[in-house]
Structure formats: C-alpha cells, structure tokens
N, C-alpha and C positions, 0 to 999 in steps of 0.2 A: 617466627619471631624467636629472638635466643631467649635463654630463660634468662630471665633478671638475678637471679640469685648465682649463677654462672656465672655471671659476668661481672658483677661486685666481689667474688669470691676468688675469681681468675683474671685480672684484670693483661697483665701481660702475656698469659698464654690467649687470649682474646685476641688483643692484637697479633700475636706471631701466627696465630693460624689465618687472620684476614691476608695477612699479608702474602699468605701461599695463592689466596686469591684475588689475588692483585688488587685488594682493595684500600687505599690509603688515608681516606680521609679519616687516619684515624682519632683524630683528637673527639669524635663521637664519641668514641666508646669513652675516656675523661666524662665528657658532656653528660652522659647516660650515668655515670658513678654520682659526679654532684647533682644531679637533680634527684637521685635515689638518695642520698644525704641526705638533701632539703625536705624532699617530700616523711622523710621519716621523721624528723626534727619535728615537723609542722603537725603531723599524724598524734604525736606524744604534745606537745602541746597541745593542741584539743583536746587531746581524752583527759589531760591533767583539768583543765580548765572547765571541760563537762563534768568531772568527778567533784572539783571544787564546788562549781553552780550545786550540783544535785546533793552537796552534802549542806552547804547554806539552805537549801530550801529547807531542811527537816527539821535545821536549828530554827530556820522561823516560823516553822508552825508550831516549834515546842514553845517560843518566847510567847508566841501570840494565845497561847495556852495558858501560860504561866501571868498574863498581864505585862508582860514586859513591851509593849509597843514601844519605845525608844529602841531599845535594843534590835527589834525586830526589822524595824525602818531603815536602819544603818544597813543590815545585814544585808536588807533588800535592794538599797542602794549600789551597796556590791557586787548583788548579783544579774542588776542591771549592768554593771560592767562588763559582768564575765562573759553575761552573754553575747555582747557586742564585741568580745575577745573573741569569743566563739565563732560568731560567724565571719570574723575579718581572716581566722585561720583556715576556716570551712573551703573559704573562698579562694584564697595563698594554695591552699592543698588540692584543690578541681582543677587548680589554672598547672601547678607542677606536676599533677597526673595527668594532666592532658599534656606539656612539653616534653614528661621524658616517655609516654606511647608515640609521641610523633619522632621525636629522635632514637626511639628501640626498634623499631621498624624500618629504619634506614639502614638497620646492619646486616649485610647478607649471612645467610647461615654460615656454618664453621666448617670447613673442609675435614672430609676423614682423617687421619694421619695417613693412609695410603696415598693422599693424593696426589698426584707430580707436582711439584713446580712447572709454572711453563706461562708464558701471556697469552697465547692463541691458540687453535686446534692444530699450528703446528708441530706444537711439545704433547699432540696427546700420543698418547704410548698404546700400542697395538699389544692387545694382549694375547689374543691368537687368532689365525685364518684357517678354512675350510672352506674346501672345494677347488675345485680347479675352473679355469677361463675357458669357458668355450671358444672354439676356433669358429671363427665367421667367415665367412665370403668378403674378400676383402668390397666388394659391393655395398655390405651392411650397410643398414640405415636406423637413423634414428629411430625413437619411437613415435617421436612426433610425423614424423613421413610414413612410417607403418599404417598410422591410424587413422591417416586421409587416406593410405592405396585401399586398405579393408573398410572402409565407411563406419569404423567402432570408436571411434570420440574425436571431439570437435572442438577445437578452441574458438575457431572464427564463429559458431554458430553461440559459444558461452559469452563470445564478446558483443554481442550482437542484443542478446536478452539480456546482459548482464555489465557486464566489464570484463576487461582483461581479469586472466587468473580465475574462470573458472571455466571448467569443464564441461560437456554434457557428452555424455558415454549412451551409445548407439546398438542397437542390436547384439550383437555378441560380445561387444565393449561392454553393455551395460549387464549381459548375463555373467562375465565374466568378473565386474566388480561383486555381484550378489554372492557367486560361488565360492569367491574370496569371503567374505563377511563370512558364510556359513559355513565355511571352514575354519578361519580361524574361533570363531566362536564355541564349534563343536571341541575344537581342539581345548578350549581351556573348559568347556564344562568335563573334558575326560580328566582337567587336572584339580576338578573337585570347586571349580569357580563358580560363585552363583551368577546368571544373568538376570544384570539390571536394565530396563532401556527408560534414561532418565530425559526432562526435559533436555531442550538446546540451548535453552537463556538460564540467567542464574542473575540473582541479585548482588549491591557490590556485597553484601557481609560473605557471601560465597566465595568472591572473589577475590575475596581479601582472606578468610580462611585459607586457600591453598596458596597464596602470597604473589595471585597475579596482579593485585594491586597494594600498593601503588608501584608494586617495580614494572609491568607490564601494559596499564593501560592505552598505550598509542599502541600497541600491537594488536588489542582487542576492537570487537566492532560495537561500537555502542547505539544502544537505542533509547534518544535521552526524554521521552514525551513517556515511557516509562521507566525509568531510571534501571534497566537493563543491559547486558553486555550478552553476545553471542559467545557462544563458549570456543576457546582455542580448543579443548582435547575432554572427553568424559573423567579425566581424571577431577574435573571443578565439582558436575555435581554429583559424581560419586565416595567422592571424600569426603563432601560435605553433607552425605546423607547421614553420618553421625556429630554433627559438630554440636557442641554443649552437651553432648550423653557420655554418659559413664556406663561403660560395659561390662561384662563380666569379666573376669579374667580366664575362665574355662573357653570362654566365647572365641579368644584370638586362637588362629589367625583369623580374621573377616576375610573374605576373600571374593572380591566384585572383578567381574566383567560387564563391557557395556558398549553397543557398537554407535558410536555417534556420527553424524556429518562434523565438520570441525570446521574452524572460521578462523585468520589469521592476515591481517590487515596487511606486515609482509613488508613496513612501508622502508623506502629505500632500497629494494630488492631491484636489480636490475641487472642487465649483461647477457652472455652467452651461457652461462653455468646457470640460468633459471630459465631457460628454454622449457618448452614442452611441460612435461608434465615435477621438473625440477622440483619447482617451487607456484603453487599455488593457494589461492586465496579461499578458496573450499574443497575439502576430501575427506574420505572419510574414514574411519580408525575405530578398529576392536582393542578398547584399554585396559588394562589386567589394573588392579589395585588392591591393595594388602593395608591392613590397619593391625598390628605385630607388636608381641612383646619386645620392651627396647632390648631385652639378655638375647632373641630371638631373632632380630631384623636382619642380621648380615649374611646368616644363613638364608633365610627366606630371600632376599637380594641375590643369593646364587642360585635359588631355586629357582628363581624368575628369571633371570641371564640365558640358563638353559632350558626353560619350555620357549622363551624367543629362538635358541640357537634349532628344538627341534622342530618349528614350523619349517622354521628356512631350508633344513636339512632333509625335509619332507618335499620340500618345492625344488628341489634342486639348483639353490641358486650358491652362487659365492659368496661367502662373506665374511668380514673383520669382524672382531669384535675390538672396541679400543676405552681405554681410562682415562677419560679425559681430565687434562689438567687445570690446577687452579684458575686459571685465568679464561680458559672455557666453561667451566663450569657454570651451571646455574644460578640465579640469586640464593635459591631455595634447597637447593641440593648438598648432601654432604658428600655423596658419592655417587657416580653417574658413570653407567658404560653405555655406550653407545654402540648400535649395531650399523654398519655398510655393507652394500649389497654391492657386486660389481655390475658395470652397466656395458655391457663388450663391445657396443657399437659406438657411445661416445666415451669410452676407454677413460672410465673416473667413474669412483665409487659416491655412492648414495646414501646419505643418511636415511634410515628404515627405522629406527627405533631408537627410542632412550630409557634406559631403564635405569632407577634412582634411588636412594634412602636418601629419607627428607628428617631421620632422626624423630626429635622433635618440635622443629620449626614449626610444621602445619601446625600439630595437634595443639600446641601450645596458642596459637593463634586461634585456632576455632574450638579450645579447652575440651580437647576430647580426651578421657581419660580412662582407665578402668582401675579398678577396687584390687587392691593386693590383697592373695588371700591368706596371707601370710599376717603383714603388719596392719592387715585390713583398713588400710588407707591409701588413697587415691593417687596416681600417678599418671603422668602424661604417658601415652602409647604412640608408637613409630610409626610412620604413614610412609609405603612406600607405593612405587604405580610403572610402569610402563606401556610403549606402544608395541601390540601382539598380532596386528602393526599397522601401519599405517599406510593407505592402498595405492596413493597416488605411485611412490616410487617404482615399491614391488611391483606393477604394471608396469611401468617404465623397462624395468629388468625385463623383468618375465617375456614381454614383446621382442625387447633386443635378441635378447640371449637365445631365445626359442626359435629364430625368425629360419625359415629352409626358403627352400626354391619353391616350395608346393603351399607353402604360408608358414602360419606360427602354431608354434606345436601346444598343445596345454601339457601340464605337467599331470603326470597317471593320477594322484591324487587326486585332484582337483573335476577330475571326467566323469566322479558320479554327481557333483554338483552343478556342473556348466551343460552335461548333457551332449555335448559334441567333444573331439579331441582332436581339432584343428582349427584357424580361425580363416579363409582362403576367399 
C-alpha cells in the first residue's frame, strides 16, 4: 500500500509513475487526496469538540461547587450537545477511514524510475544472457515425453487423484525434485540465509500483508469452512512472519529462505505454451526474502539477482535475465527482474524466477518497521523476495537440455544429492 503522506504530498508525480504502469484509473489517486481532506477536517473537529466537552465538564464541577446550579445546568446542556457532536463526527471519521483504506489499496505500487515503459512482456528489456544452447538430436523430445519413456512423473496419474495441473514425480522424478530442494537450499544457507519451513495456509491479514489480496484472490485457492487461502509462494508466510514488529535496525538485513509446495489456481491458463510441466497448479519452490534498510534495498536486489544467476550457472543451464516493464510488472513490485531458462527441445524460454523490491508497499501494509538509530524513530523497512527457484520449469530444462541417446544426464552438481548421474 503507497504511503498516504506520498501521495498527498506528490500528487502528480503519483499519477506519472502509475501511468508507466499502465494503470489509468487515475482519478483514485484525486479520490484518495479528498477523503485524506475530509478524514482530517473530521479528525480536528472532534478533538476540538472533545476539548470543548472536557473543558465544560471542569467549569461544571467548579459551578456545582460554588452553588451556581443555574449556570451549571446550561453548561450541561451544552455538553449534551457536544457530545452528540462528537459521536455524529466519531462516526463521519470510521465511515472516511474505512473509504479512503479501501480506495489506497487499489493503487498498485510505484514503479522504480528504471522501469521500461512497455504494456506486455513484449517491451521487457533483456538485461543480459548466459550460456550457450545445446545442440539436440533433432529427435528431441519434450519433457513431457521424457517423463512417460523414464516412468519419473505423471500428469495422467496427477489428473486422476487430482485434476489437471498437478504432477506426481516417480522414482528418480521424485529423487530428483528432493535433490533440487537440497540444493538449492544449501545454496542459500552458504549465502548466510536462515531456513524457515513455514505453514502452507495463511490467513487473509497474511494475505493482504504481502498484497495478494485483494489484487490476487481468484488466482489463490481458498478454503472457506476456515477462512484460509493455500499459499501461491513462501514469500506470504515468510514476510509475514514479522508483520506489526519493529525490528532493530542493527538486525537488517533478515534474510529467510523457505522451501514450500505452492498453489496457484492459473485460471484461464490454457494452449500449447502450458503443456507439460509449463504451467501448473502445484510445485514446489525454495524462496529467498530479505526485510532491508530502504538506503540498502537496491543493492541487496543485485545481490539477490546474482545468487539466482549463480544456482543456474552451477546447473548448467541458459539463461536471461530481463527488467520487466511497466505494464508487466506486478501490482506489488517496484522493480522486478525476471529470470528464463532456455527449454532446447521446445525452443522458448521459461520463466524460473522473479526477483523484486516491493519498497515499502508490503511493509506498510503489514506496519513492519524498524527503530532508526539515529532519529531514534520508527520507519517502514523494504521487503524484498524471490524464487531461488522454482522446480517445476527447471526440470522441464534440465530433462530437455540434458536428454542423450543413453538418457538424461544430471548436472555434476547435483550427483551427490540425487545419488545416480543419469536417469535411463
């Protein structure tokens, strides 16, 4: 959520950065300025009209002191008024505080100034690639055909327990998701990450702390007999393991890992481009997340860029990294690079990761703050997070790109955790 006081103070540079991301309805943010008017108006009227009441009260206990009951009675009379002022403002001020939270919450956060213009992930801007394509047998096969010839994961047996879009990974499919987990995992407790393993559900205030609702609800999977949502990514309740604390300031950076199952409802997803393991409805994902001083977050944003670039660089696979523009962007994101993986046998890259500074949209929504040791006064802290990654694709890769004549090869890495180094 923007800060209110931003956004009364910047009114047109507010709108000029929505508009990088393509957001237009902007006569909000107007809407969001008069009800911060009103609501102050209303605020100062009651405290005038409290002070008034509470300074009649004193004069009539000094009257009723003095024998003055005439005077007393009047006075009381008035302060029957005031009070019935009072609560008729009490009431004007709950009803404008609740209109302009529901209307501040509809503004998506504020794009970096680095951000592209662009309306779709066609204007995202490729910031650099590494690696080279491996050369296939022109034979190759997807990975969804891979994974029926080796008997290592199953769509038709996921759709069978399940529905469409979920998997169930088979013998060396399923060692080979663990290997993955324990790898990347080790990988980020080498970069000083704590591991958390938090629940999978999250309530909505969690929800609404890292701003999947209300912009994201139809994508989440709800469980309404407890007013529960399954989590899309461990970024929900790992951000929200501090929401309403005040941290230290020696304390930043926090720095959480956490390897979750993920849930993502997906709806509308359909075609040839969510084949296989493209796009589905459960997988599962080791999530980095930083809680950062706001002087500190862009650097720690490039520090996080490159422990994703050196997983992939460890695994041998190809990949972009790209800056996605305004109009790709996130509700919640001020700046977001996104990592692709190439896929050699259906020749199109794969989203793998995103990695983000959220500024202070979250923290401001779930009031996390920490203590300046300086003006020793409290300030919203930057919440940033990505996926370090996310397993469904990287399989997808890894199968294609690995795939010989004699099976699929593992990457050297990866052979003291899977325990074999071929899958055949």
């Amino acid at each position: 959520m923007l800060e209110l006081n931003f956004v009364r103070n910047n009114v047109e540079e507010v709108k000029k950065r929505l508009a990088v991301k393509n957001f237009f309805p902007l006569e909000l943010v107007d809407k969001v300025v008069e009800l911060d008017v009103k609501r102050r108006s209303l605020q100062t009227k009651l405290d005038s009209t409290l002070n008034q009441s509470k300074t009649l009260s004193k004069d009539i206990g000094r009257l009723f002191k003095e024998g003055k009951q005439a005077e007393a009675q009047t006075l009381r009379e008035q302060t029957t008024q005031l009070k019935a002022d009072a609560k008729q403002y009490q009431e004007e001020l709950e009803e404008t505080v609740k209109a302009l939270d529901a209307t501040l919450v509809k503004l998506p956060n504020l794009p970096h100034s680095s951000v592209p213009e662009g309306k779709s992930a066609e204007d995202n801007v490729v910031v650099r690639s590494h690696g080279e394509f491996p050369k296939l047998d022109e034979n190759a096969r997807p990975h969804w055909e891979l994974a029926e010839q080796y008997h290592i994961m199953s769509l038709k047996l996921g759709t069978k327990i399940t529905g469409a879009g979920f998997p169930i990974y088979i013998g060396k499919g399923a060692k080979l998701q663990r290997a993955l987990i324990s790898f990347f995992l080790d990988e980020a407790e080498k970069a000083a990450y704590t591991e958390v393993l938090p629940p999978h559900v999250v309530n909505p205030d969690s929800a609404f702390g890292t701003a999947q609702l209300p912009d994201k609800e139809g994508q989440m999977y709800y469980i309404g007999a407890d007013d529960l949502y399954l989590i899309p990514t461990a970024e929900v309740p790992l951000t929200n393991l501090y929401r309403g604390d005040i941290v230290k300031e020696e304390e930043l950076p926090i720095k959480l890992v956490g390897y979750t199952p993920c849930f993502r409802r997906e709806a509308g997803s359909y075609g040839a481009h969510v084949r296989g393991l493209n796009r589905v409805h459960q997988f599962d994902k080791v999530e980095v997340v930083q809680i950062a001083h706001p002087d500190k977050s862009y650097d720690i944003l490039e520090e996080m860029v490159k422990h994703v670039e050196g997983i992939l660089q460890k695994l041998g696979i190809p990949y972009r990294i790209l800056a996605l523009c305004g109009g790709d962007a996130t509700f919640a994101s001020a700046l977001t690079y996104d990592f692709e993986t190439y896929s050699a046998a259906q020749k199109r890259w794969l989203e793998v990761s995103s990695v983000s500074n959220f500024e202070t949209f979250q923290s401001n929504r779930m009031k996390l703050r920490f203590r300046d040791k300086t003006t020793k006064k409290t300030r919203l802290a930057h919440t940033l997070n990505g996926s370090a990654l996310a397993l469904a694709r990287i399989v997808a890769t890894l199968l294609e790109n690995n795939q010989t004549a004699d099976g699929i090869v593992i990457p050297e890495v990866l052979r003291p955790y899977t325990g074999f180094d071929i899958i055949n």
